[in-house]
N, C-alpha and C positions, 0 to 999 in steps of 0.2 A: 754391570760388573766392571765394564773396562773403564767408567766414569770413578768408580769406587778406587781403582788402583791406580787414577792419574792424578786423583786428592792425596793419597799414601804418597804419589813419588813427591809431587812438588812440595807436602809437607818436609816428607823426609831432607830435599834441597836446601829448601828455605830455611831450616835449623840447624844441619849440619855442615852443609859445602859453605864455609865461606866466601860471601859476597865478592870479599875484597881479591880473592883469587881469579875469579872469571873477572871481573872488573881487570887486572893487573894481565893477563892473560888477553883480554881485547886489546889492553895498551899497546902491547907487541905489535899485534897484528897490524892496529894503525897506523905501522911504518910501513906497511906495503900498500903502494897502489889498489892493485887487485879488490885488499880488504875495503880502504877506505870508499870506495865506488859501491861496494858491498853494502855496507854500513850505512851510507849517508840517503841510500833510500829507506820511506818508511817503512814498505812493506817487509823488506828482510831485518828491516832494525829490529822492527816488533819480532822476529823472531827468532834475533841471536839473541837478546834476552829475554826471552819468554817464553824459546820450546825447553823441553825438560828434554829431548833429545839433543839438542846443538848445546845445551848449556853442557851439559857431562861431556860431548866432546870436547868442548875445548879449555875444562878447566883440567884435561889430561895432559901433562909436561911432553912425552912422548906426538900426543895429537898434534900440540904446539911447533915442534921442532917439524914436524913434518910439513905442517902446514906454511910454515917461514921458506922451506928450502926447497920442498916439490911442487912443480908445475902440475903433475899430475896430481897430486893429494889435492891442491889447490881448487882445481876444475872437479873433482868431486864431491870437494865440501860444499863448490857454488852450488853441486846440481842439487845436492842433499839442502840446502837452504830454501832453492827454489820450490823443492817437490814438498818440504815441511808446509811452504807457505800455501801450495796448493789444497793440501790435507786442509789445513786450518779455515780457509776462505771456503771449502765446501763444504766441511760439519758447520761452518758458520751459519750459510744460507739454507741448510739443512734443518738446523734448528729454529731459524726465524719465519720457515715456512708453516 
């Protein structure tokens, strides 16, 4: 079931959130250190564009602005990337086994 409603969400993403918003939306970002160190590994790349959770955060204006100007917001979104990426690598291994 929860396989069934993560086809629904990403569908619903992939047609309706335009692309070019989170694209324009990471741009930002990339003028902060913090992000770019973020970013430029693979393992959180894979998952600023490609969780259906970090994507809707940060294609929010408000998420945006927070994320530019709090140190705090900032160190939660790291951990929130982190712990996505952990999700992802153990349904991963989960299913290969």
């Amino acid at each position: 079931m929860e396989f069934i409603y993560g086809l629904i969400g990403e569908t619903f993403l992939y047609f309706f959130i335009p692309k070019s918003k989170l694209e324009k939306n990471v741009d930002k970002l990339k003028q902060k250190d913090w992000f770019v160190t973020l970013e430029k590994d693979y393992r959180y790349n894979y998952i600023i564009w490609n969780n259906r959770k970090i994507k809707r955060y940060l294609i929010k204006s408000s998420n945006l602005e927070n994320l530019i100007e709090n140190e705090q917001v900032q160190k939660k979104f790291t951990e929130l990337i982190k712990q996505e990426h952990l999700k992802f690598i153990t349904s991963k291994n989960i299913k290969d086994s």
